[in-house]
Biopython code that builds the backbone (N, CA, C, O; Angstrom):
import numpy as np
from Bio.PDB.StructureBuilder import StructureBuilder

atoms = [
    (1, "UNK", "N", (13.787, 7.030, -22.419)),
    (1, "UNK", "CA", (15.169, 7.029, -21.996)),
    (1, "UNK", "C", (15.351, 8.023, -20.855)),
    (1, "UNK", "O", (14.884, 9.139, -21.082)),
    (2, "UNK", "N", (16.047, 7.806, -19.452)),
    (2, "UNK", "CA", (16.444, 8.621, -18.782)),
    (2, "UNK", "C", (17.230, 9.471, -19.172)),
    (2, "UNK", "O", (18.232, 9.119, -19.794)),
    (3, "UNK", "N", (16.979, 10.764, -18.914)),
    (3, "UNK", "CA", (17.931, 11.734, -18.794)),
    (3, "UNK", "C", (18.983, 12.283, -17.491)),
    (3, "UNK", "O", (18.596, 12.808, -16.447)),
    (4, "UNK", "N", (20.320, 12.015, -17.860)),
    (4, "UNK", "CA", (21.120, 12.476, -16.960)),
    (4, "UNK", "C", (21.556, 13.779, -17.102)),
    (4, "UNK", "O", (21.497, 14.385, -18.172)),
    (5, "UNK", "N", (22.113, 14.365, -15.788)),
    (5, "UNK", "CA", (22.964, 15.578, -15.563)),
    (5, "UNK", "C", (23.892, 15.204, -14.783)),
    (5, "UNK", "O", (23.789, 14.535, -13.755)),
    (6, "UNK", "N", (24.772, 15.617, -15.250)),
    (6, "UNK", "CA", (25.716, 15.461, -14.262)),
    (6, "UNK", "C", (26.220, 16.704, -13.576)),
    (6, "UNK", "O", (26.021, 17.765, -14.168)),
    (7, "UNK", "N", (26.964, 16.740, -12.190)),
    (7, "UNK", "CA", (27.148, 18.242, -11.918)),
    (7, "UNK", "C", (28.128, 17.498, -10.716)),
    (7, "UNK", "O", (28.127, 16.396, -10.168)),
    (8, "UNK", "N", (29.068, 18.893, -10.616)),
    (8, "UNK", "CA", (29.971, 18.802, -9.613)),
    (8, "UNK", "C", (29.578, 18.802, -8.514)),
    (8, "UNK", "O", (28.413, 19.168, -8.358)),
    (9, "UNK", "N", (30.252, 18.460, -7.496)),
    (9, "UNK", "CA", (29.988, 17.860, -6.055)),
    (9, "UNK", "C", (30.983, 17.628, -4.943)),
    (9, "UNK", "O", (31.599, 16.621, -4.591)),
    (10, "UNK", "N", (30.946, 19.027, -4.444)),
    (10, "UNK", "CA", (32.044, 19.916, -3.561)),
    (10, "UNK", "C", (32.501, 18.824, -2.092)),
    (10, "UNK", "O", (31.897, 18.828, -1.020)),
    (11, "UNK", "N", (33.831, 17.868, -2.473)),
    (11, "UNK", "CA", (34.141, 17.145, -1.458)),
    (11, "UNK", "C", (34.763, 17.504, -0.462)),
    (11, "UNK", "O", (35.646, 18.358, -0.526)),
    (12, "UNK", "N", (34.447, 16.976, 0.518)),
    (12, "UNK", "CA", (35.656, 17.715, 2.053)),
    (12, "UNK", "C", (36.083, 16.344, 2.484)),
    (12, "UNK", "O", (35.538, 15.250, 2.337)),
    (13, "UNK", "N", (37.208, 16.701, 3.056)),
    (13, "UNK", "CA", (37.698, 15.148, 3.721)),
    (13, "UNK", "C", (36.941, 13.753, 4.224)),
    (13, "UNK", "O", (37.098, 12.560, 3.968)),
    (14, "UNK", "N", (35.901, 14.636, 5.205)),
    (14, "UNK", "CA", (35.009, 13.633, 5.505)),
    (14, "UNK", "C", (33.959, 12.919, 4.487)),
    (14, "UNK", "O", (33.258, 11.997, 4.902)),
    (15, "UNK", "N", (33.898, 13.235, 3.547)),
    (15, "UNK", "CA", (33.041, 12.780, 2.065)),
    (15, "UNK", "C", (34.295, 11.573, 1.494)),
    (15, "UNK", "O", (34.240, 10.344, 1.458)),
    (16, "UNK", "N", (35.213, 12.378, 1.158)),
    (16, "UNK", "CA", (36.327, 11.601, 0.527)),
    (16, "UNK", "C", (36.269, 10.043, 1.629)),
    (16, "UNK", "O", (36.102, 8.915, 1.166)),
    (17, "UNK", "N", (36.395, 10.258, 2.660)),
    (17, "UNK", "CA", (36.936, 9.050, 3.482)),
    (17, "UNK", "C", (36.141, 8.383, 3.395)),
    (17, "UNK", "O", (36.521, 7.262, 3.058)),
    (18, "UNK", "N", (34.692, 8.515, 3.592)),
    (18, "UNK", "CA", (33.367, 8.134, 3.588)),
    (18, "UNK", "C", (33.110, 7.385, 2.045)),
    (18, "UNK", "O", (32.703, 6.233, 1.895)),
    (19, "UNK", "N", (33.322, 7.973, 1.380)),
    (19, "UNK", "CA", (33.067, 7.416, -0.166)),
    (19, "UNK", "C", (34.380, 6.158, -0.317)),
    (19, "UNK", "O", (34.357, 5.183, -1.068)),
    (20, "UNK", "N", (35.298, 6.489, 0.495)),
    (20, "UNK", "CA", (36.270, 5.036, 0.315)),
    (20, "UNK", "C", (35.649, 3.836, 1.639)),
    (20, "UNK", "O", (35.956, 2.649, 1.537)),
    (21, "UNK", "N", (35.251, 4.062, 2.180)),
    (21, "UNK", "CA", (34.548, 3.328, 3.158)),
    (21, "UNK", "C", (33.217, 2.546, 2.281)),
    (21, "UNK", "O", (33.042, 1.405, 2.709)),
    (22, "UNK", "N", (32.446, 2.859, 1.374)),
    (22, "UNK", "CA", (31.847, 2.962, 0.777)),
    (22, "UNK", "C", (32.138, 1.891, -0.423)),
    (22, "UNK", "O", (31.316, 1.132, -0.937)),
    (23, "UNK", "N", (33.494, 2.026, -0.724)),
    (23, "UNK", "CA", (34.481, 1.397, -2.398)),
    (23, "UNK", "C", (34.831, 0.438, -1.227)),
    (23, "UNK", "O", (34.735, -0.516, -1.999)),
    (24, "UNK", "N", (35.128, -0.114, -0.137)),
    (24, "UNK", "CA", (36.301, -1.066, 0.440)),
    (24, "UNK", "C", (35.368, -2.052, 0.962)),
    (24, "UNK", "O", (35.330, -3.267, 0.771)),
    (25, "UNK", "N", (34.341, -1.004, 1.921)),
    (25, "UNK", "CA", (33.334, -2.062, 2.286)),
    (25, "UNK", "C", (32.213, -2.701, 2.585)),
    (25, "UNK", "O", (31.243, -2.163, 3.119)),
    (26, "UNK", "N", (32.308, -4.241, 2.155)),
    (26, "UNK", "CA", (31.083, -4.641, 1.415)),
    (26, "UNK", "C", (29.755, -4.308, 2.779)),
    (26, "UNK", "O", (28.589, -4.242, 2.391)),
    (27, "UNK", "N", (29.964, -4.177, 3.848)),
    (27, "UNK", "CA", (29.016, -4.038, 4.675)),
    (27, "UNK", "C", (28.325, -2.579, 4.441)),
    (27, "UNK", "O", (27.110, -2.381, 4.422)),
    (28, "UNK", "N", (29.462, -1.488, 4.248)),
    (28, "UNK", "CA", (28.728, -0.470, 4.155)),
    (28, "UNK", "C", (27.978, -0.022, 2.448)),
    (28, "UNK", "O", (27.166, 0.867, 2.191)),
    (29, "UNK", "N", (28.644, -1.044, 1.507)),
    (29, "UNK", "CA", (28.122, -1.011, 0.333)),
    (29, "UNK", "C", (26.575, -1.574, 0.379)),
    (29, "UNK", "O", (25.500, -1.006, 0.190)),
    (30, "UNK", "N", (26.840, -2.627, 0.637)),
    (30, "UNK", "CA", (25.325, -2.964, 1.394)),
    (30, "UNK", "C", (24.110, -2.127, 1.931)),
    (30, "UNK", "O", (23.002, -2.044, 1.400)),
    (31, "UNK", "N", (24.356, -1.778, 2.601)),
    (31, "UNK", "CA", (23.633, -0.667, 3.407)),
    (31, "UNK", "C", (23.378, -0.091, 2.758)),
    (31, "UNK", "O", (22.154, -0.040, 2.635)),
    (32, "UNK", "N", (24.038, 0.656, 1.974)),
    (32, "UNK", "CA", (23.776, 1.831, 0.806)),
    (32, "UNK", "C", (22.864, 1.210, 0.003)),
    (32, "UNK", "O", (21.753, 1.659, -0.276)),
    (33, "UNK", "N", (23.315, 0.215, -0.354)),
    (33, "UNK", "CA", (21.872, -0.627, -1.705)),
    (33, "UNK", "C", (20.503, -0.532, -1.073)),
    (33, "UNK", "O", (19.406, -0.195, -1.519)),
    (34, "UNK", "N", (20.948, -0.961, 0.180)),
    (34, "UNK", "CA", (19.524, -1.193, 0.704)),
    (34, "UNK", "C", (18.606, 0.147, 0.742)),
    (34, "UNK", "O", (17.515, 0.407, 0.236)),
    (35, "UNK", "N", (19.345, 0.756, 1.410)),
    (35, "UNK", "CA", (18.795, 2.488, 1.735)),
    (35, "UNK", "C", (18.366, 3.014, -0.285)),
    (35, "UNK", "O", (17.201, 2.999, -0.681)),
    (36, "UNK", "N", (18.984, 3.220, -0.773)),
    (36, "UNK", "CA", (18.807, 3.531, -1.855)),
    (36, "UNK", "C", (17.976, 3.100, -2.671)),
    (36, "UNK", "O", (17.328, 3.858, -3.392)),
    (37, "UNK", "N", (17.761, 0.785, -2.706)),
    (37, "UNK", "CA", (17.202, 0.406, -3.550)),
    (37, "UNK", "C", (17.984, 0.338, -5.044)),
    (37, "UNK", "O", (17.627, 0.643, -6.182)),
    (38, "UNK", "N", (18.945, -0.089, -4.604)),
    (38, "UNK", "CA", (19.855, 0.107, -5.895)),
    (38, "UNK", "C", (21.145, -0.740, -5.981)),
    (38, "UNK", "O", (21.939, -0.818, -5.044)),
    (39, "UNK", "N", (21.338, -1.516, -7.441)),
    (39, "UNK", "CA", (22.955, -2.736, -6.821)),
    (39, "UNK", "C", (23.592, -1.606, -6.658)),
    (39, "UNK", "O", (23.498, -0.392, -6.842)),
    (40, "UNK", "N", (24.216, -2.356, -6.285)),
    (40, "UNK", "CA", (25.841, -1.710, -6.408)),
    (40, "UNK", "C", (27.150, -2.729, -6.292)),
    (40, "UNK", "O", (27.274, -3.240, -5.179)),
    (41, "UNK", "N", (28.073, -3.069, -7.216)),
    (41, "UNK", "CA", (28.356, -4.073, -7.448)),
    (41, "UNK", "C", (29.851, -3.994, -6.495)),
    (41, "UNK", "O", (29.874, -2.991, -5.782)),
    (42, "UNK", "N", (30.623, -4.555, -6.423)),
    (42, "UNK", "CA", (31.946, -4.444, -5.625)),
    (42, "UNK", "C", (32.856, -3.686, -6.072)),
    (42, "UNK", "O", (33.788, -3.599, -5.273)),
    (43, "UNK", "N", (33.013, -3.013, -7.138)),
    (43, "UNK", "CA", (33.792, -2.035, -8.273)),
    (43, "UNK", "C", (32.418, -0.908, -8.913)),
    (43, "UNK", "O", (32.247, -0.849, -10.130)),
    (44, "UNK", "N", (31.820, -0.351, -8.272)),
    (44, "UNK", "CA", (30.561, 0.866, -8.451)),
    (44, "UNK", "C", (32.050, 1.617, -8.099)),
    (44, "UNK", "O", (33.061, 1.604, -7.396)),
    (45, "UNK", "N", (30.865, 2.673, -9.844)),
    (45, "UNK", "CA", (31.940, 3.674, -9.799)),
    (45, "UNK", "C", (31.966, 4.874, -8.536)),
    (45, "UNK", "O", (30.892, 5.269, -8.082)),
    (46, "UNK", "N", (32.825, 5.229, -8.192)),
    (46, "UNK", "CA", (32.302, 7.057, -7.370)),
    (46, "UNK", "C", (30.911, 7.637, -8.361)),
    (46, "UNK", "O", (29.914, 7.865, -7.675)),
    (47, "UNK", "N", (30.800, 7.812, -9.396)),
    (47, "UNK", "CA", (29.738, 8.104, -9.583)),
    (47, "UNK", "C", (28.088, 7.523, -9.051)),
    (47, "UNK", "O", (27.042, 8.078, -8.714)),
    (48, "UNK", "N", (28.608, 5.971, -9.218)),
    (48, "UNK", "CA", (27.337, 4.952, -9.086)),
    (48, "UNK", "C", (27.168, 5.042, -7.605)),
    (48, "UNK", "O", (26.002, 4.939, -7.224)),
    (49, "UNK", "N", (28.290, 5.251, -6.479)),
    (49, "UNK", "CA", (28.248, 5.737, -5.308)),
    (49, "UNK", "C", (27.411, 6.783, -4.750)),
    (49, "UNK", "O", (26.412, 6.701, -4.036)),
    (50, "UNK", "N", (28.260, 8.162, -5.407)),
    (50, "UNK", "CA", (27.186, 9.521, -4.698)),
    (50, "UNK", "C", (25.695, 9.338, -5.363)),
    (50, "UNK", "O", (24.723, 9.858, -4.814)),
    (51, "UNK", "N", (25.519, 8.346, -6.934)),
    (51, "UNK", "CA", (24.085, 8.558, -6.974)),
    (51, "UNK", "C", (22.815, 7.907, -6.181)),
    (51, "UNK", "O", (21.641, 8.262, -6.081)),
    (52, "UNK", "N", (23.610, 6.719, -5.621)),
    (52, "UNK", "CA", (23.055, 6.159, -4.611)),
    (52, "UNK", "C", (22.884, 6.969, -3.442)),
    (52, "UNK", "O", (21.721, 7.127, -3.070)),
    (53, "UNK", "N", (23.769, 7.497, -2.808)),
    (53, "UNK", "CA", (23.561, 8.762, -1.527)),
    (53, "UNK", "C", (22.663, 9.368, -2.047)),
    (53, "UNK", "O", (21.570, 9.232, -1.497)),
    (54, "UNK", "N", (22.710, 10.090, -3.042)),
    (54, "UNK", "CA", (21.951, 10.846, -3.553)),
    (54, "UNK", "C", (20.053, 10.187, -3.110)),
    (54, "UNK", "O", (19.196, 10.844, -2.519)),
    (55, "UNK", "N", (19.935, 8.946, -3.572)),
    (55, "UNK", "CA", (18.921, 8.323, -3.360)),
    (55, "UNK", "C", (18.431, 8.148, -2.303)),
    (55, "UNK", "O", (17.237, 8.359, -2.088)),
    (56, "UNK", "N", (19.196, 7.759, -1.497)),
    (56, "UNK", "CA", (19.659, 7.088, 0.386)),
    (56, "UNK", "C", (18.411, 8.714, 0.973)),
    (56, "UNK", "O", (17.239, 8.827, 1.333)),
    (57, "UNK", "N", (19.407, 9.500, 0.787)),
    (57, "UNK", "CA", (18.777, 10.637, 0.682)),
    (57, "UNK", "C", (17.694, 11.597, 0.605)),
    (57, "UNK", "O", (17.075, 12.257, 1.439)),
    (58, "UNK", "N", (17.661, 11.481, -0.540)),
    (58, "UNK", "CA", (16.133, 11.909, -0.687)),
    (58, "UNK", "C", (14.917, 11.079, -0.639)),
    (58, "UNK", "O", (13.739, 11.380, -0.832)),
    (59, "UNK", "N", (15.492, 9.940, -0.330)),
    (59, "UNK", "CA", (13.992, 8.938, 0.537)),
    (59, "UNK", "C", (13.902, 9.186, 1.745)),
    (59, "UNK", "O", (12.853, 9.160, 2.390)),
    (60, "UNK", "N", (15.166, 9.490, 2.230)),
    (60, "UNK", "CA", (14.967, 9.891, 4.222)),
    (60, "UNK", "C", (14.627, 11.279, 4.161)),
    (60, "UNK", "O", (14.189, 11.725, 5.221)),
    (61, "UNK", "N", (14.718, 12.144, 3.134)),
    (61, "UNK", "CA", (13.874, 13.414, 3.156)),
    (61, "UNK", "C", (12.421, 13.492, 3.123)),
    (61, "UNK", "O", (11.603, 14.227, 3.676)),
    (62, "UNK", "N", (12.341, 12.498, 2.296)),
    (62, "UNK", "CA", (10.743, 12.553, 1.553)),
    (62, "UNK", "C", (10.020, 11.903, 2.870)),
    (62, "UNK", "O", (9.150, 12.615, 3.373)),
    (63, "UNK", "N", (10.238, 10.806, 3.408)),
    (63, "UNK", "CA", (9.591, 10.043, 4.818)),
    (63, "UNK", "C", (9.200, 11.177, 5.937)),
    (63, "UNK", "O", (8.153, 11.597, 6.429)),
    (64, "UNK", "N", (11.048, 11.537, 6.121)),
    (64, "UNK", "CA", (10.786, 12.760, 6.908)),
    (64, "UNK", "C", (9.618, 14.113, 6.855)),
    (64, "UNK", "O", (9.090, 14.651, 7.828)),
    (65, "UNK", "N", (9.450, 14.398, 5.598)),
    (65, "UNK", "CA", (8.619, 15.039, 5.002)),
    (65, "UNK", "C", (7.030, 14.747, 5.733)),
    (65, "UNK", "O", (6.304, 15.275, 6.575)),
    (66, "UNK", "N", (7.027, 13.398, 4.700)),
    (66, "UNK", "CA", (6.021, 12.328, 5.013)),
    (66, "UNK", "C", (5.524, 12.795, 6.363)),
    (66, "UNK", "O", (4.604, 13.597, 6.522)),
    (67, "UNK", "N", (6.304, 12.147, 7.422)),
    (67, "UNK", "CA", (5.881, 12.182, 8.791)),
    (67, "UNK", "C", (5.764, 13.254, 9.447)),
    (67, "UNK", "O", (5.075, 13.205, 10.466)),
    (68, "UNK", "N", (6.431, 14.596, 9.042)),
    (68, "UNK", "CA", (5.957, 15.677, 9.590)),
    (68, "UNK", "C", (4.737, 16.188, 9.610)),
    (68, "UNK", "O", (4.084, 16.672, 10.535)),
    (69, "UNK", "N", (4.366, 15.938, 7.854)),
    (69, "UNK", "CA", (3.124, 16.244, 7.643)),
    (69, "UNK", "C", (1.507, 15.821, 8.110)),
    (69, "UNK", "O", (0.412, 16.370, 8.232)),
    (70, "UNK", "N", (2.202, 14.309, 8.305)),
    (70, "UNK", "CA", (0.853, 13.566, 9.505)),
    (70, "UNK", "C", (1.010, 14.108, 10.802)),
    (70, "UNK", "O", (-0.055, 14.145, 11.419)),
    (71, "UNK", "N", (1.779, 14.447, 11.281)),
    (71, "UNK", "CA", (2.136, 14.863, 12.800)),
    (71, "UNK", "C", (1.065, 16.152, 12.722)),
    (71, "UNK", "O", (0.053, 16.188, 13.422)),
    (72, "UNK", "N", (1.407, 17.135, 11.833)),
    (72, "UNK", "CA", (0.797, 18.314, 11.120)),
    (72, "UNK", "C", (-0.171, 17.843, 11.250)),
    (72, "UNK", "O", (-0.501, 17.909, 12.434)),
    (73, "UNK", "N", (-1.128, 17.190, 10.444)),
    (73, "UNK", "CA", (-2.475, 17.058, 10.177)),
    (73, "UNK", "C", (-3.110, 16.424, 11.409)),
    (73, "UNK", "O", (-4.251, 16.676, 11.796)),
    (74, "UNK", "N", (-2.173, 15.488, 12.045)),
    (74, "UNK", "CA", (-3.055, 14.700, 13.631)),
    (74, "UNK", "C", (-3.242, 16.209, 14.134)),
    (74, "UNK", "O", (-4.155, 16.945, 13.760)),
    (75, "UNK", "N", (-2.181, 16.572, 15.089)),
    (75, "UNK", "CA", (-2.237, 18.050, 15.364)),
    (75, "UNK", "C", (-3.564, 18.936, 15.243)),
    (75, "UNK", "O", (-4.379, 19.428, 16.023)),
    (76, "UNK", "N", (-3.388, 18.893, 14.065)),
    (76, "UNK", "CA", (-5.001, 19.900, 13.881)),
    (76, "UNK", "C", (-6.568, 19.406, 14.014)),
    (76, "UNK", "O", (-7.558, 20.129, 13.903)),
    (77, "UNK", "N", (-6.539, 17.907, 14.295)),
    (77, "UNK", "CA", (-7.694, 17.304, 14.466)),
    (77, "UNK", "C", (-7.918, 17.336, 15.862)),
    (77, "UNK", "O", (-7.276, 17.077, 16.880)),
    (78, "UNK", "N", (-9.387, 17.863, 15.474)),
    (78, "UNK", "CA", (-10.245, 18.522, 16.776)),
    (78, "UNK", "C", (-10.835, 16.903, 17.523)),
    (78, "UNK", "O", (-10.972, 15.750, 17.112)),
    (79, "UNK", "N", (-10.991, 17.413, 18.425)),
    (79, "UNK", "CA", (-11.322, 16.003, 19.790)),
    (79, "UNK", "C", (-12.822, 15.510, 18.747)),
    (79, "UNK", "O", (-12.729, 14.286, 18.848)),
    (80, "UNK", "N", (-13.729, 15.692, 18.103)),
    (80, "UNK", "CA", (-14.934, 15.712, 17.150)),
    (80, "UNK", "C", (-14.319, 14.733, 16.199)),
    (80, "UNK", "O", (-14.969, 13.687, 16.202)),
    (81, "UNK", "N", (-13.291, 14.705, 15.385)),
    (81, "UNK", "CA", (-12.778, 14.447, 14.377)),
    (81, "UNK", "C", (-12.376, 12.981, 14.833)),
    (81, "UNK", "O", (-12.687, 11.992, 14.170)),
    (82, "UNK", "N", (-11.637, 12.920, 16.056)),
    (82, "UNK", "CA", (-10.640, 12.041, 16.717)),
    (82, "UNK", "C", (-11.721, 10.946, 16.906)),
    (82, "UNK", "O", (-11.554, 9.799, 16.490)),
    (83, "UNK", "N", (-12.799, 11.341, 17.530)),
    (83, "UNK", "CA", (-13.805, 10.429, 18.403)),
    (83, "UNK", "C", (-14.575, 9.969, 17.036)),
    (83, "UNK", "O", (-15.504, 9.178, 17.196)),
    (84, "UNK", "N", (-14.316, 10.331, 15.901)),
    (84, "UNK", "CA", (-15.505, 9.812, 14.518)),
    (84, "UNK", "C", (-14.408, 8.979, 14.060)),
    (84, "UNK", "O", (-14.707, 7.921, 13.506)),
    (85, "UNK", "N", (-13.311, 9.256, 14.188)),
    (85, "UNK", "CA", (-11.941, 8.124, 13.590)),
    (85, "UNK", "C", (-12.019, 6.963, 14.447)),
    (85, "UNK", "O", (-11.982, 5.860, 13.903)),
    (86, "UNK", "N", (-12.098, 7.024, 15.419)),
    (86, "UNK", "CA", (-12.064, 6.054, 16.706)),
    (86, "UNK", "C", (-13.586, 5.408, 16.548)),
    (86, "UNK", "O", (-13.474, 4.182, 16.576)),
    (87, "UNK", "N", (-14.686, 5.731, 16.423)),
    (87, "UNK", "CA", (-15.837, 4.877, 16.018)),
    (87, "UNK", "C", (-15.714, 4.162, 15.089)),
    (87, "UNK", "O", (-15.811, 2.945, 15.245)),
    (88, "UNK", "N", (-15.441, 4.771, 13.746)),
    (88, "UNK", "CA", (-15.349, 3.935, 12.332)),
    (88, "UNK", "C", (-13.842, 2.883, 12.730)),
    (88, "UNK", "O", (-13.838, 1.675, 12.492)),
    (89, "UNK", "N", (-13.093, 3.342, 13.124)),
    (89, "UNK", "CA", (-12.271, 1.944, 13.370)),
    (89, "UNK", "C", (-12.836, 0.749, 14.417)),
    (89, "UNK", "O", (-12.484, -0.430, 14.402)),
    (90, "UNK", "N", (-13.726, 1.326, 15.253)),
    (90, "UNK", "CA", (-14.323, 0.417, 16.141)),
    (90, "UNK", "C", (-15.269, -0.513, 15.401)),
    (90, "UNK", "O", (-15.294, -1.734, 15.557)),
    (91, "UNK", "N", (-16.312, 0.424, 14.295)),
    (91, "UNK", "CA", (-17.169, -0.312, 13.388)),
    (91, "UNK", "C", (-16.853, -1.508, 12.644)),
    (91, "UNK", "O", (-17.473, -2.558, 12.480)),
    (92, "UNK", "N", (-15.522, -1.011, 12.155)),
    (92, "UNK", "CA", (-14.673, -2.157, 10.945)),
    (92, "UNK", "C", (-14.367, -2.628, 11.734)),
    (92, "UNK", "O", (-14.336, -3.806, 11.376)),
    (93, "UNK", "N", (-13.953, -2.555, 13.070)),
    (93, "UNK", "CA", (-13.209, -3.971, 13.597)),
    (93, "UNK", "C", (-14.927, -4.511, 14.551)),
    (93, "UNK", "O", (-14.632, -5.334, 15.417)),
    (94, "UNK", "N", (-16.061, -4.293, 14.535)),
    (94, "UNK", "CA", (-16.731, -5.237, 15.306)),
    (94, "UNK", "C", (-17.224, -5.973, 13.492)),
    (94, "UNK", "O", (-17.500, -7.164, 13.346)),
    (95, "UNK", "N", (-17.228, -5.148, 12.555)),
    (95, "UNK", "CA", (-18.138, -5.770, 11.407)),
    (95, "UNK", "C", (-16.977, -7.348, 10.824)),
    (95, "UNK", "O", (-17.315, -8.357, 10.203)),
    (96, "UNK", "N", (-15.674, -6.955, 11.333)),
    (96, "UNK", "CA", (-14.729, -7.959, 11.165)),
    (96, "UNK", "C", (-14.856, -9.268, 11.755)),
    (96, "UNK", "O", (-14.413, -10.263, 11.182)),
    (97, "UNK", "N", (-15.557, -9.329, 13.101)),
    (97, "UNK", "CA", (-15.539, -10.636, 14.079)),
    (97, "UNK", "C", (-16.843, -11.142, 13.654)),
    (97, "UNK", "O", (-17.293, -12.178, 14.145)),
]
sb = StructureBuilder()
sb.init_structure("model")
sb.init_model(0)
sb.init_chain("A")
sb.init_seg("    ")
for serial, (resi, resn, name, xyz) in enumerate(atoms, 1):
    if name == "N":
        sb.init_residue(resn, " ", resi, " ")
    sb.init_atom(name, np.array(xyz, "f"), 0.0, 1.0, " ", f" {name:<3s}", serial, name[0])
structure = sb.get_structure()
């Protein structure tokens, strides 16, 4: 069984407006499912809302993450490293034809 928490979640105008943009419309409800991976039905509560942001969220963190960290690791590969990556892809693609 999942475990929930629930916890407060400090709104400012621009949240408020945003979260009714969110309840009204179906395009931007959409979007949100998609980003999130999650229904969301035409009457999702404000809750079922921010937990989706919530989601939206921390997948564009985690990618972000993601991609820094390859940037990071290309970065540190020495011209030696680069030219043995670049052979073995040359290998698999002549052992392919």
């Amino acid at each position: 069984m999942m475990s929930v928490k629930r916890q407060t979640v400090p709104l400012d105008v621009e949240d408020t407006k945003f979260l009714s943009h969110l309840r009204d419309s179906d395009a931007y409800r959409a979007t949100l499912s998609k980003l999130s991976d999650r229904e969301l039905a035409e009457e999702a509560s404000e809750a079922a809302l921010l937990s989706a942001l919530l989601a939206a969220g921390r997948a564009a963190v985690e990618e972000r993450v993601a991609i820094t960290g390859y940037t990071a690791w290309a970065d540190d590969m020495s011209e030696e490293d680069l030219d043995y990556r670049a052979a073995m892809r040359n290998r698999r693609r002549d052992r392919g034809q």
